[in-house]
C-alpha positions, -999 to +999 in steps of 0.1 A: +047-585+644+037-563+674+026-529+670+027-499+690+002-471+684+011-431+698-018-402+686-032-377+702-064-374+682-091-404+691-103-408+655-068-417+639-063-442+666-094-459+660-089-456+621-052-472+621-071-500+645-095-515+626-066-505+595-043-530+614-072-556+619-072-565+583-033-572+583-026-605+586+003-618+614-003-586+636-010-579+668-019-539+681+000-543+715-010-505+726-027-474+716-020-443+732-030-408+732+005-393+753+043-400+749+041-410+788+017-434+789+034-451+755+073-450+774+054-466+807+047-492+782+071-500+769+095-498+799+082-527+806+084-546+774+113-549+749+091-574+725+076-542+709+086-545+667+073-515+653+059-481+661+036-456+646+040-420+659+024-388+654+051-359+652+025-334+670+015-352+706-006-322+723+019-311+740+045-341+734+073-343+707+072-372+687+106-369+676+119-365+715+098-396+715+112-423+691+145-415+710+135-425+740+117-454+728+147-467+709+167-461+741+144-489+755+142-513+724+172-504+705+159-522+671+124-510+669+113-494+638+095-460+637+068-448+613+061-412+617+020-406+606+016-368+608-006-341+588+022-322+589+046-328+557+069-302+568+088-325+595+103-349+573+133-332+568+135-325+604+128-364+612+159-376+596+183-382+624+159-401+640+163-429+605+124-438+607+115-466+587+082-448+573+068-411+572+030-412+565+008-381+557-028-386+565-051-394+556-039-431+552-048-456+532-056-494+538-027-502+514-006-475+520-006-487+552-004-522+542+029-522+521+044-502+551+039-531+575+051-555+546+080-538+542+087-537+582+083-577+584+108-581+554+133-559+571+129-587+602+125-615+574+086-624+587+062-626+561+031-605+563-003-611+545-022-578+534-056-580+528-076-585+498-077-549+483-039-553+473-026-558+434+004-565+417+003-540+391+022-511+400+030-473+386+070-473+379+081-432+384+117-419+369+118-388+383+157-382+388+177-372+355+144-374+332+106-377+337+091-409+324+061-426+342+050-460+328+032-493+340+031-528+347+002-535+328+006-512+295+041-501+293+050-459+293+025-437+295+014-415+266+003-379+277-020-365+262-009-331+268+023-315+284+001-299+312-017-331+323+024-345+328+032-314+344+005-317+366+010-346+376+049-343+384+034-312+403+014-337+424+043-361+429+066-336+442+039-327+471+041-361+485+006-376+483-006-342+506-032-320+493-028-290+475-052-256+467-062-251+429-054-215+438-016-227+452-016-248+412-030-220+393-004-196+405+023-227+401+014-238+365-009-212+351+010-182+365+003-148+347-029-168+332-064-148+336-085-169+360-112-180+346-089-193+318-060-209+342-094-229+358-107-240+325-073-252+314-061-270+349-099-291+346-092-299+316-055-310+326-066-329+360-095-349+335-064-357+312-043-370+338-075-395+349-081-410+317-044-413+305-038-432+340-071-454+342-057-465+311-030-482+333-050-492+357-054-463+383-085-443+376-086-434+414-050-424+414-060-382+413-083-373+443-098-342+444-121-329+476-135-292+486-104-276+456-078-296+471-060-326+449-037-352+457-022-381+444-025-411+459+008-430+460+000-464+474+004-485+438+033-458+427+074-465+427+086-434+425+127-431+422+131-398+440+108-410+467+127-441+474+163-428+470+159-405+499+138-429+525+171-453+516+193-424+524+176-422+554+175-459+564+215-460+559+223-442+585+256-459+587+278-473+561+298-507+568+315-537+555+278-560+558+258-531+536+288-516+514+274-533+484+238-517+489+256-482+494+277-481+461+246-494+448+225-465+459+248-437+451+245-449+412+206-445+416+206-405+417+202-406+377+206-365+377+185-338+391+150-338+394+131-337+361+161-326+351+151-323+312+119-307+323+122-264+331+096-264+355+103-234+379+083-246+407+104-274+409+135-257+416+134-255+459+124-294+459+150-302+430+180-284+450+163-298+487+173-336+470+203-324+456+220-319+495+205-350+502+226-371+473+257-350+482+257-353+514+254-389+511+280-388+484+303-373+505+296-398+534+306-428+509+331-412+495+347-410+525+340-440+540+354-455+511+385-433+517+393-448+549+390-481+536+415-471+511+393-480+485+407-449+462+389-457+430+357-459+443+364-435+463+377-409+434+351-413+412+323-406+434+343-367+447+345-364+406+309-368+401+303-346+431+330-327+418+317-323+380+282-310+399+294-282+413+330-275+407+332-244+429+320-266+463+352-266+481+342-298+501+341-317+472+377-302+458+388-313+498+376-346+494+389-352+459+425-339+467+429-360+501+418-389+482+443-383+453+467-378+477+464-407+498+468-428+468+500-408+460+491-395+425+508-365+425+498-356+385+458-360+393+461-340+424+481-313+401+452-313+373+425-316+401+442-279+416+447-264+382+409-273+371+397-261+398+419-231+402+417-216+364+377-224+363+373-203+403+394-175+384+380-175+350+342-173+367+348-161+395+377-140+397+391-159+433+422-179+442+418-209+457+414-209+502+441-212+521+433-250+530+432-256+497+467-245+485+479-262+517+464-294+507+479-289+469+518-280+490+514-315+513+505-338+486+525-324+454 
């Protein structure tokens, strides 16, 4: 597999080098510290397989960037590596197959390539620090965290778990003690909310060397982390799918229904934890909006079933999203059942006047006049 290098800062070049060096069946083709020099490259290649990218450039934009390198070499894959966690959202449309916060690790970096050369059907070696056992995360319609090597973890308190979902939902980037003290130990006199988070974070280490991952917390200058490179985490991978399916077809229709039925239910939804609540409602759009997207593809395939009972799940979520009534009612009426599209409008009529004290849009009740 050849690789493709693009960072401003000298250090992280030479750090993903000798990385790359211990990665068996691949060759670094280029390093670069500016988007020119990388698209003068590769104008004049098209053998190029994968690319890491900083989003931040100096004055470059590494998003501006993948596009123009895909405009060359229309199947290579992107890996954004970036300090700056912030962008992910924003890198979406660009479908990378990878966003990396640094620092990086060996295998981190390692299961990245791996999974680049099964996407192209080449088998890649890692190198010898890899292991089999793995950390399984069920973050979406629960919270359960358990192991390859000694089943579900145990906790030995409810603030070591919470901690560590905290430190799951940040990504593997680092965050303050002050920004967790305020986050799990609100209200809390300091010097208590300090004794009590030590005594959480030294919980959370020996309940997960237990499975096998002692080094899994990182702490440095009151920052902590967690390092993800041995953790399957549900939420985590629902979303970098969402992202890779950019568009839905006959060849991958199987692996889109299939995804759809992953998003188990909210995030930690059994778990009140308020700090949870802008990254919980953040994946939510990202399920509905794919929803939607299936929903409707299936819709146009005249595939109604399918196609109903995603718009009632969405439906059933949040029964006042007129979208999702849209949806439901053109796919009820395609299929020419006049009764569900009259129950679909009364439900959702009554329940908008009941809690709301609205009629239904105009759209709406012209939608409810053409099919019933």
């Amino acid at each position: 597999m050849k690789v493709l290098i693009v960072d401003d800062e000298p250090a992280m070049l030479l750090a993903l080098k000798r990385l790359l060096s211990n990665i068996e069946n691949v060759e670094l083709v280029g390093a670069f510290q500016t988007a020119s020099e990388a698209l003068a490259f590769i104008r004049e290649r098209d053998d190029v397989d994968l690319a890491f990218l900083d989003i931040k450039i100096a004055a470059d934009n590494g998003l501006e960037l993948a596009r123009s390198l895909r405009s060359f070499c229309l199947d290579l894959e992107i890996v954004f590596i970036t300090s700056h966690s912030d962008f992910a959202f924003e890198a979406y449309d660009v479908y990378p197959l990878d966003y990396m916060v640094k620092p990086i690790s060996r295998m981190r970096l390692a299961q990245t390539i791996a999974r680049a050369g099964s996407r192209r059907g080449v088998s890649l070696g890692t190198d010898s620090g890899s292991t089999s056992n793995r950390l399984t995360v069920r973050g979406l319609g629960c919270f359960n965290v358990s192991s390859e090597q000694a089943g579900t973890l145990k906790w030995i308190s409810k603030k070591s778990m919470e901690l560590f979902a905290y430190l799951l939902v940040c990504y593997g980037k680092s965050v303050t003690k002050t920004r967790i003290l305020e986050d799990i130990f609100p209200g809390m006199p300091l010097k208590n909310a300090e004794i009590y988070l030590n005594t959480a974070v030294y919980q959370l280490r020996k309940v997960l060397a237990l499975h096998g991952f002692k080094e899994m917390i990182i702490s440095s200058q009151e920052q902590y982390r967690v390092n993800l490179d041995q953790a399957d985490v549900d939420f985590m991978q629902f979303e970098q799918a969402v992202m890779e399916l950019s568009e839905i077809h006959t060849a991958n229709e199987a692996a889109a229904i299939e995804l759809e039925k992953r998003f188990a239910g909210e995030l930690f939804e059994d778990k009140s934890y308020e700090w949870a609540a802008l990254e919980r409602e953040r994946l939510s759009i990202v399920y509905d909006s794919y929803a939607k997207r299936l929903a409707s593809w299936l819709l146009d395939q005249k595939r109604y079933r399918e196609a109903a009972h995603i718009a009632r799940r969405l439906m059933l979520r949040n029964e006042f999203e007129e979208e999702s009534i849209i949806l439901l009612l053109n796919i009820y009426g395609s299929m020419g059942d006049r009764q569900s599209v009259h129950d679909c409008y009364e439900y959702y009529s009554q329940s908008l006047l009941k809690e709301l004290n609205l009629q239904p849009s105009a759209t709406i009740q012209q939608l409810y006049e053409q099919y019933y």
